[in-house]
FIDREN-387406 format. One record per residue: residue number from 1; chain; z, x, y of N, C-alpha, C in turn. Coordinates in steps of 0.05 Angstrom, whole numbers, always signed. Atoms other than C-alpha are relative to their C-alpha. Layout:
    n  chain      nZ      nX      nY     caZ     caX     caY      cZ      cX      cY
  NUM      A       Z       X       Y       Z       X       Y       Z       X       Y
...
END
This chain:
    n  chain      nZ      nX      nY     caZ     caX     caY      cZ      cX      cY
    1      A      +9     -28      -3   -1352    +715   +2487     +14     +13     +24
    2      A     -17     -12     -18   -1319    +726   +2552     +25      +2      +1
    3      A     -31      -4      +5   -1249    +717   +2526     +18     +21     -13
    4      A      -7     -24     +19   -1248    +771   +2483      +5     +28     +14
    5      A      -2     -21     -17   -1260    +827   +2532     +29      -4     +16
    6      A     -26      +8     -19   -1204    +794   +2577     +25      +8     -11
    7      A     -29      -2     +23   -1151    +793   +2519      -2     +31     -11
    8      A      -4     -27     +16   -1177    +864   +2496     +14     +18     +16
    9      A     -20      -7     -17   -1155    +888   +2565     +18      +2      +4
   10      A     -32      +1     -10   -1100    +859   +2569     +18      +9     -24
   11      A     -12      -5     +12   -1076    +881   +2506      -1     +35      +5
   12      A      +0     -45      -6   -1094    +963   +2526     +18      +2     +19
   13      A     -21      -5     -21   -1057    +951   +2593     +29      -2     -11
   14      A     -25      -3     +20    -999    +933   +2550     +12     +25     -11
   15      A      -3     -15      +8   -1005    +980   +2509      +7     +27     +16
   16      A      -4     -22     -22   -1008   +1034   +2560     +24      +2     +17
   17      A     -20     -11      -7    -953   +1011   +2596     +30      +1     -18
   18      A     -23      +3     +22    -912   +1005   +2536      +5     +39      -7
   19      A     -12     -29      +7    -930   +1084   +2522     +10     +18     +29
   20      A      -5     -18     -24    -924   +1101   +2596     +40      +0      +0
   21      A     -27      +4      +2    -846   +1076   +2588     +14     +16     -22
   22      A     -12     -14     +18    -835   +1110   +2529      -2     +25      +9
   23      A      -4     -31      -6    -854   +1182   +2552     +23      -2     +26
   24      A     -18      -4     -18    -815   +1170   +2614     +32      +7      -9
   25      A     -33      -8     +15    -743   +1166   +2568      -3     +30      -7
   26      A      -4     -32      +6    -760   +1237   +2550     -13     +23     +21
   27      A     +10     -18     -21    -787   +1259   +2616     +31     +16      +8
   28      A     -31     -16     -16    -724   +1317   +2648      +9      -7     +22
   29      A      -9      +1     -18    -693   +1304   +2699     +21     +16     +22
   30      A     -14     -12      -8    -663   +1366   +2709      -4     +16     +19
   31      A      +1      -5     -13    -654   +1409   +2762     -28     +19      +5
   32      A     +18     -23      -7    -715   +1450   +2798     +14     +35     +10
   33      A      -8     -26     -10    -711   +1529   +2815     +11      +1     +26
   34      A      -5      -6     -27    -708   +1519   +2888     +28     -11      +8
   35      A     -25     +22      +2    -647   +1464   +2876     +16     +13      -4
   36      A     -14     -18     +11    -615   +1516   +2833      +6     +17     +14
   37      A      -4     -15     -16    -622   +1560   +2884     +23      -3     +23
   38      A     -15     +18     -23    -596   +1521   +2943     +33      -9     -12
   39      A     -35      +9      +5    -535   +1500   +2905      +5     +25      -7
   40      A      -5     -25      +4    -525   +1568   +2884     +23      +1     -23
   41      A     -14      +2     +29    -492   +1556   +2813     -26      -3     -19
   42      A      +5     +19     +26    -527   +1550   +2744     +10      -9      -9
   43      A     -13     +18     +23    -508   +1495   +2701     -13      +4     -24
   44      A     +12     -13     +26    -514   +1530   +2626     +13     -22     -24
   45      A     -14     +15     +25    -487   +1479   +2561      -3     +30     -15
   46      A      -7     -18     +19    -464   +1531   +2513     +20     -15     -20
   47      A     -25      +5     +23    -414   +1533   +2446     +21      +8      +7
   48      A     -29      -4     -10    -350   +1539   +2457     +17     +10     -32
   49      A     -13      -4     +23    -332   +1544   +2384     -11     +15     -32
   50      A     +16     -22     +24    -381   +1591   +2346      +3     +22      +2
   51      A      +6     -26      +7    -365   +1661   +2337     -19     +12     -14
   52      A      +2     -25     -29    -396   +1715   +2366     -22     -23     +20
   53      A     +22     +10     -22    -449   +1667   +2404     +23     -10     +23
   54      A      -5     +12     -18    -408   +1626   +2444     +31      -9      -5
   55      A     -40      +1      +4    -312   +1624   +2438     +21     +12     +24
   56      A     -30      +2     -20    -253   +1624   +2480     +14     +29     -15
   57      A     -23     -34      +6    -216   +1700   +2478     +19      -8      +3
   58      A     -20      +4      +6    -146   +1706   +2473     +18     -13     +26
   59      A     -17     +20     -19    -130   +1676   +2547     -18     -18     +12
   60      A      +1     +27      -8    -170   +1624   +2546     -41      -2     +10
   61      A     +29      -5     -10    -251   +1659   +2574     -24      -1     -23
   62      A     +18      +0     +22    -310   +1643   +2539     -14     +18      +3
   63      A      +3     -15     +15    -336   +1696   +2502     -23      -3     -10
   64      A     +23      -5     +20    -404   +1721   +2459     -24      +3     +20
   65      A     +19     -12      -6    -466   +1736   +2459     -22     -22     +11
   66      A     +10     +32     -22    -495   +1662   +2490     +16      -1     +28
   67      A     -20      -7     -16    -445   +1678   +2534     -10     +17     +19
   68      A      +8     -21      -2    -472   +1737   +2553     -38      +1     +21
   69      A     +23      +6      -6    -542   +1714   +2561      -5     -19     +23
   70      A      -6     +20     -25    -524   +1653   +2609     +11      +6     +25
   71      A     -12     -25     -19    -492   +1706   +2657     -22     +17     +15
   72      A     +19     -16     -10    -548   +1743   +2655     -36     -11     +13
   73      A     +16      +8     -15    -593   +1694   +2670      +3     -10     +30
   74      A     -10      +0     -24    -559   +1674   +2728      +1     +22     +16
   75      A      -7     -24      -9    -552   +1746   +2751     -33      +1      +6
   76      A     +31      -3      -4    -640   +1741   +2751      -5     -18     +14
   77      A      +9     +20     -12    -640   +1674   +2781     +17      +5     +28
   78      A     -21      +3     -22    -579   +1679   +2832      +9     +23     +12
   79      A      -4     -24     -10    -570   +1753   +2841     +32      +8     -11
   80      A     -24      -9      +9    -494   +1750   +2803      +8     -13     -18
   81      A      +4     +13     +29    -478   +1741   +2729     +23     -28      +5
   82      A     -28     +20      -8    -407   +1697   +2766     -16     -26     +10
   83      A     +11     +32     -17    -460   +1643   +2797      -9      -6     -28
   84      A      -1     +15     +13    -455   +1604   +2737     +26     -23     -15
   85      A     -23     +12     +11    -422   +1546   +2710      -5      -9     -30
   86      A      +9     +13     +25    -418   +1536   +2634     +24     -26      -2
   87      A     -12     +32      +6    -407   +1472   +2603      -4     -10     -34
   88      A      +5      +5     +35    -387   +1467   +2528     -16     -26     -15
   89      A      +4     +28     +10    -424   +1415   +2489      +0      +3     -31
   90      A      +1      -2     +39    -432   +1392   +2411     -32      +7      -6
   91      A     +21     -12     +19    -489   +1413   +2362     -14     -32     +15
   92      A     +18     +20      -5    -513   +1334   +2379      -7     -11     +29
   93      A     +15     +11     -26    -514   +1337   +2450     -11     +15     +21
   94      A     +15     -25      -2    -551   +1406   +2464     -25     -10     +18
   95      A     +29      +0     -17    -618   +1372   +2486      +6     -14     +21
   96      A      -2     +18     -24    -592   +1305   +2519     +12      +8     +30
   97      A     -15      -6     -29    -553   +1345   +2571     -22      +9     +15
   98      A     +20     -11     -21    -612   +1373   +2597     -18     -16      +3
   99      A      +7     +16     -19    -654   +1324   +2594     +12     -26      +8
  100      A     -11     +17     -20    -602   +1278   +2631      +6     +14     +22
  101      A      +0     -15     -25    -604   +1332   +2686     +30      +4      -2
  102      A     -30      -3      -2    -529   +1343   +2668      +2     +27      +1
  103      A      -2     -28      +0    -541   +1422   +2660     -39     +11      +2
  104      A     +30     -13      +1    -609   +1469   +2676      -9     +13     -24
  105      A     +13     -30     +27    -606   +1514   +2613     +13     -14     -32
  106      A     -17      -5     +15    -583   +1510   +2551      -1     +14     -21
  107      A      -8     -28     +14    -565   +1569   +2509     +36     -10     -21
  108      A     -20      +6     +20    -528   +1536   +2450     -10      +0     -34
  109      A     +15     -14     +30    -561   +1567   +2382      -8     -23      -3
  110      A     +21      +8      -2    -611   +1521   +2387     -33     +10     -13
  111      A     +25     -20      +0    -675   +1542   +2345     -27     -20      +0
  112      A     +19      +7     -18    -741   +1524   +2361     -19     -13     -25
  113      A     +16     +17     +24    -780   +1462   +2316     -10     -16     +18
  114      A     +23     +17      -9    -834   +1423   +2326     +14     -25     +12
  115      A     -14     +37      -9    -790   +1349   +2338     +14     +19     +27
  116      A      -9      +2     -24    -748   +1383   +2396     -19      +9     +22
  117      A     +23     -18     -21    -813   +1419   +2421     -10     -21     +24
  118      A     +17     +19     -10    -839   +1345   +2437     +27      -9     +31
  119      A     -23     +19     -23    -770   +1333   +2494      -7     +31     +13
  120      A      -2     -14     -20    -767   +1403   +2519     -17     +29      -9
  121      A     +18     -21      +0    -797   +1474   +2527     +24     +34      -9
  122      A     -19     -10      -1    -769   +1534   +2492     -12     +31     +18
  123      A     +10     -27     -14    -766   +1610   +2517      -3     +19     -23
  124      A      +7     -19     +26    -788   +1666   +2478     +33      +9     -12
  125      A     -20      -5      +5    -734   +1681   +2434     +29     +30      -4
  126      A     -15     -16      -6    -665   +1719   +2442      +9     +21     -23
  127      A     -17     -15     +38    -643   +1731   +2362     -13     -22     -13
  128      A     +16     +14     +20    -678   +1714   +2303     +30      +5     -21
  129      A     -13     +16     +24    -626   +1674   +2263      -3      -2     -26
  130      A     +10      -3     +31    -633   +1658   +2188     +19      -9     -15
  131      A     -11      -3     +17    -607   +1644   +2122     +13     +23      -4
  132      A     -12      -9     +10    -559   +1686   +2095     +23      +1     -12
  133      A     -25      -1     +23    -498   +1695   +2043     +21     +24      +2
  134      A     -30     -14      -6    -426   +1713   +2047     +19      -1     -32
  135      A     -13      +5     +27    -380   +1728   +1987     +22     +23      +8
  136      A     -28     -13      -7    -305   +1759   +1981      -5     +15     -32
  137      A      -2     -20     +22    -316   +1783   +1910     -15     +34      +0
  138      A      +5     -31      -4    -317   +1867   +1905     -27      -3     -14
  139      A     +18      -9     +19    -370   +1860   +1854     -31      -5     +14
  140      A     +22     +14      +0    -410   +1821   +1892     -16     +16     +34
  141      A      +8     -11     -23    -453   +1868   +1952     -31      -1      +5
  142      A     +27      -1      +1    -528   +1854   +1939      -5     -32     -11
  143      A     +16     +33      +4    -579   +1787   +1928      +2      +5     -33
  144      A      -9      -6     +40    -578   +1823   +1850     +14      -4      -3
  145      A     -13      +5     +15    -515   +1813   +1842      +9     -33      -5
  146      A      -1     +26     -10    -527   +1734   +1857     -16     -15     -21
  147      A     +29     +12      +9    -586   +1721   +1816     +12     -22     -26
  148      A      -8     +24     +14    -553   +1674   +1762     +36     -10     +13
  149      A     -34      +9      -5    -484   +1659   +1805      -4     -30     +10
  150      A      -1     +31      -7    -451   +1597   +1832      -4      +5     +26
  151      A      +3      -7     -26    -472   +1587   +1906      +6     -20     +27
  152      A     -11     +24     -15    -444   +1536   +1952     -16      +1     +23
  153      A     +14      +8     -18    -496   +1503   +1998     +15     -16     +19
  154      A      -5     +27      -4    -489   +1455   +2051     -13     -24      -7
  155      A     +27     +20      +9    -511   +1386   +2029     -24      -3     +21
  156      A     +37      +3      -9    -586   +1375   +2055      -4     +15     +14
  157      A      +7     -17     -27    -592   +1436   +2097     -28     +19     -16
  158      A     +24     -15      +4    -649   +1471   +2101     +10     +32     -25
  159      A     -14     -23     +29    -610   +1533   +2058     -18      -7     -25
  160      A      +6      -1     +21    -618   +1501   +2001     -29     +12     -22
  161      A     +32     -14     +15    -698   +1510   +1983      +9     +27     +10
  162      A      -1     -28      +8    -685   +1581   +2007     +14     +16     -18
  163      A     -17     -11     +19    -632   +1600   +1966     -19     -16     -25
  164      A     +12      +1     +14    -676   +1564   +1914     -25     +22     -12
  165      A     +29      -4      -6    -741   +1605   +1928     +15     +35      -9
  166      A     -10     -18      +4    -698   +1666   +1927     +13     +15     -29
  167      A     -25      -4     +21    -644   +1657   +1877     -12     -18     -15
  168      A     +16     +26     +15    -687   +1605   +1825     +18      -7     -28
  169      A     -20      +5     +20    -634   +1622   +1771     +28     -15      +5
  170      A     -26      +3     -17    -569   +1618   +1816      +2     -36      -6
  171      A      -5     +24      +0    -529   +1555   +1811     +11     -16     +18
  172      A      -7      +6     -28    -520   +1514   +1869     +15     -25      +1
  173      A     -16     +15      -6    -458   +1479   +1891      -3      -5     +27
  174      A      -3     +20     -31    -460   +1418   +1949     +22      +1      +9
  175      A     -34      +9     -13    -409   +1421   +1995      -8     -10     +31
  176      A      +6     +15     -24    -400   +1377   +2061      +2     +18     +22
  177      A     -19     -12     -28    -366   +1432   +2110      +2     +31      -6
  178      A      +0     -31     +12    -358   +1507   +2109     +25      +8      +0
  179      A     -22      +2      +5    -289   +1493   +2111      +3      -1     -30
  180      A      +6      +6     +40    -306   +1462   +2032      +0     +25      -9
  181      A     +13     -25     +14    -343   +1525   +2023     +21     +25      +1
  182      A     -24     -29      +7    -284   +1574   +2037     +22     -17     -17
  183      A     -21      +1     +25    -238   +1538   +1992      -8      -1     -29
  184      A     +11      -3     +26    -290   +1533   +1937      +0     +40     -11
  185      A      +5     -27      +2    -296   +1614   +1950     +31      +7      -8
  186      A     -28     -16      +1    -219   +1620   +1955      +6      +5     -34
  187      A      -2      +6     +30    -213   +1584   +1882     -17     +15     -17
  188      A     +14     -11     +23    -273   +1623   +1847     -16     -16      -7
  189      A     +19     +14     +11    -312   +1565   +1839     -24     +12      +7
  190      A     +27      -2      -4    -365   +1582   +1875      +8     +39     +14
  191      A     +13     -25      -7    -390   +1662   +1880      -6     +11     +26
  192      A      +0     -16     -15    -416   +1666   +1942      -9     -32     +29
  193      A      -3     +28      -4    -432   +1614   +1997     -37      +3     +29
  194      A     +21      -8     -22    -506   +1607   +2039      -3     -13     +26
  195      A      -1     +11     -26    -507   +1590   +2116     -11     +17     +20
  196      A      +8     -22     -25    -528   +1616   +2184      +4     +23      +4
  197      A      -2     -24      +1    -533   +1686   +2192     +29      +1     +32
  198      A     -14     -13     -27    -494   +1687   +2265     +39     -16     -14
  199      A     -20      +0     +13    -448   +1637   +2235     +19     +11     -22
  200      A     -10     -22     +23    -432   +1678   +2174     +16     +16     +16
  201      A      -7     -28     -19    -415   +1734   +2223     +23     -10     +13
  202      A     -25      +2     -18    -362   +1703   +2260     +15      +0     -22
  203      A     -30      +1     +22    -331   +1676   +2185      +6     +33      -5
  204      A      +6     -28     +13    -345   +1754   +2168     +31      +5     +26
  205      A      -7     -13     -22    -306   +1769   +2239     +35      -8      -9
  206      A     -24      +7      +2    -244   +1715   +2220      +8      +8     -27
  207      A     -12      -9     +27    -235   +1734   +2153     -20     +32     -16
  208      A     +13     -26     +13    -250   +1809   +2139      +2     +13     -26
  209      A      +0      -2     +45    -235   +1801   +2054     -35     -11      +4
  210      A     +44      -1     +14    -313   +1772   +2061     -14     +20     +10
  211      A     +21     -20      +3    -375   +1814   +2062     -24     -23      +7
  212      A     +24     +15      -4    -440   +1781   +2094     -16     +25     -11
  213      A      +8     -19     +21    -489   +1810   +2050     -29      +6     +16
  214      A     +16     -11     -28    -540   +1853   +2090     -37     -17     -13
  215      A     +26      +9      +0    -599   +1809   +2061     -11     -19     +18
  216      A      +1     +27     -15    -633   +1758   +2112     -22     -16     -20
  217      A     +21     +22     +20    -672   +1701   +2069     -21     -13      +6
  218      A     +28      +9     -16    -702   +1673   +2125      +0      +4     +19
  219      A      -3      -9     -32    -716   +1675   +2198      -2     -24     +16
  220      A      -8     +21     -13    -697   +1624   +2254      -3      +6     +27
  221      A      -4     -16     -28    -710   +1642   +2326     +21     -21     +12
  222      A     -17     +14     -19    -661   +1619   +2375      -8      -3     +31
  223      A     +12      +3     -22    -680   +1603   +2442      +8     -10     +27
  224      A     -18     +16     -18    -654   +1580   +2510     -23     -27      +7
  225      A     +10     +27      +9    -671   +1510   +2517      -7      -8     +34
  226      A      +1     +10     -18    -704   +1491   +2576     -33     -23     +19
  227      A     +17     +30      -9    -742   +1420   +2621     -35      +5      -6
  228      A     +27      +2      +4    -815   +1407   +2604      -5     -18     +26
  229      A     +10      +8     -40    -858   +1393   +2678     -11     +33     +12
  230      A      +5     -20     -17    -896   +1429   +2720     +16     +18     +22
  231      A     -23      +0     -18    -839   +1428   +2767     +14     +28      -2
  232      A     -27     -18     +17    -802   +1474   +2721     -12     +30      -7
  233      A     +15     -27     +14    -856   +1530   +2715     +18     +28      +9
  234      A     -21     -14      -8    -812   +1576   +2754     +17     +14      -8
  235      A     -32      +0     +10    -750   +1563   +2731      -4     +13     -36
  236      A      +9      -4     +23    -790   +1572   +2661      +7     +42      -9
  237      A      +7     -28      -1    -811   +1644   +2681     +24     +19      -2
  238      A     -24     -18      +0    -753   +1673   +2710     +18      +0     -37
  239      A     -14      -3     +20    -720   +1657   +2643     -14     +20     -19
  240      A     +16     -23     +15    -775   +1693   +2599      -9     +19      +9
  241      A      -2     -21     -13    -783   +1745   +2643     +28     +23      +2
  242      A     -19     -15      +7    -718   +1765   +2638     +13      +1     -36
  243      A      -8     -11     +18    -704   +1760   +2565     -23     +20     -12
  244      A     +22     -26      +6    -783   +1801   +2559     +15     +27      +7
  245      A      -5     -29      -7    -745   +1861   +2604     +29      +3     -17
  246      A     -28      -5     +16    -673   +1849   +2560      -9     +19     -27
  247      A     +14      -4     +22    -717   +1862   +2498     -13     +28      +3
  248      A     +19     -30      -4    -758   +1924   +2526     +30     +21      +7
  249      A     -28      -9     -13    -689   +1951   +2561     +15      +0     -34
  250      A     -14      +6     +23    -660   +1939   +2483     +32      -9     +13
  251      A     -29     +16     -12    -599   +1900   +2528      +0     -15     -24
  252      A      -5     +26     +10    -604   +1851   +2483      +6      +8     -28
  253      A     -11      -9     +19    -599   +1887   +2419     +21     +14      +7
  254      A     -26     -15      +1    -541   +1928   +2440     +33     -27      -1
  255      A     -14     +27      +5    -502   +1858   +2455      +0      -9     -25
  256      A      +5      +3     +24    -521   +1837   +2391     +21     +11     -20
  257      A     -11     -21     +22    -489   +1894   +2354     +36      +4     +15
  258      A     -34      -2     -13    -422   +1893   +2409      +0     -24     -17
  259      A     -23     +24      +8    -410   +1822   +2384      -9      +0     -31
  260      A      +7      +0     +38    -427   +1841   +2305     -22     -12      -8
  261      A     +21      +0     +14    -485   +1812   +2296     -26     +25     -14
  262      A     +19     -27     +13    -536   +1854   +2242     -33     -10     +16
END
């Protein structure tokens, strides 16, 4: 009878420190406000290769409207949009840079779901993202003129059920890359092609034979991405505080509409 309590113990203490070790791998480690201060730089992860959010202009400066925003947070935190340093990363390493304390922010079209909610904290958001569809044919300028066409998805992306839910007749072609998807468009196979609304806009920007078609299908917020901690409440504020007065100020829609987005 007394062995059982002993071993039940010792199996909770276990247990406990087995979950205390696990939250710690996803605790931040990134920088505080006051830190940020004191060194007098932000460190922002941005895109480097998405038009209009985040691209290199013609000598070499990154460019858009993430761009834009990481400037301007710095300019609320540090007093000048120049006290920042961006730092390009990929689509898969957006969260880990921040929480490996490698950057304070990150403002890399990032939108806001329950699984990344559980590593970090987002800010109210900048641009509501989305489904939407691009096509080069004249005929083709409305979701009517789609309703039984061919439509080139990416494989497993969220698209697909919407362009289902939408288009229920439409016929939907997999493709791996949106590279695929403009040579299936070039050939005529496929009608029209469904992806990110911001990304659409840049293909819309490099190739002005397409037409992003003014419907949105769905909505996606985007968000700047930043440390979960009390530590960080601050550093939290100033960020949503300034995209609340961007938003009232309509700064943020007028950016928007300079770098083409609808």
């Amino acid at each position: 009878m007394v062995k059982k309590p002993r071993l039940f113990f010792l199996s909770l203490a276990i247990s406990l420190v087995g979950m205390l070790s696990n939250t710690a791998l996803t605790v931040s480690i990134a920088a505080e406000l006051e830190e940020i201060k004191s060194r007098g730089k932000l460190i922002v992860a941005v895109k480097d290769n998405l038009r209009p959010l985040g691209f290199y202009d013609s000598i070499g400066n990154l460019q858009g409207l993430e761009i834009d925003i990481a400037k301007g947070i710095a300019e609320k935190i540090l007093g000048s949009s120049d006290a920042v340093i961006l730092k390009p990363v990929s689509n898969a390493d957006r969260l880990d840079v921040l929480l490996e304390g490698k950057v304070d922010l990150t403002v890399a079209r990032v939108t806001a779901t329950t699984s990344r909610h559980r590593l970090v904290e987002f800010s109210t958001y900048y641009y509501l993202d989305g489904t939407g569809l691009i096509a080069k044919k004249p005929s083709i300028v409305s979701l009517g003129n789609l309703s039984s066409a061919k439509i080139a998805v990416l494989k497993d992306s969220s698209s697909i059920a919407v362009v289902r839910s939408n288009l229920p007749n439409a016929q939907l072609v997999s493709v791996n890359s949106y590279q695929e998807a403009l040579t299936l468009l070039e050939a005529g196979i496929a009608d029209a092609f469904a992806g990110d609304i911001t990304v659409l806009t840049g293909w819309e920007q490099e190739y002005p034979q397409y037409r992003l078609l003014p419907e949105r299908l769905s909505g996606e917020a985007l968000c700047v991405i930043m440390p979960k901690g009390l530590q960080y409440v601050d550093l939290r504020t100033k960020v949503n505080s300034a995209i609340a007065e961007w938003k009232k100020s309509g700064w943020l829609r007028r950016r928007a509409t300079y770098w083409g987005l609808p």
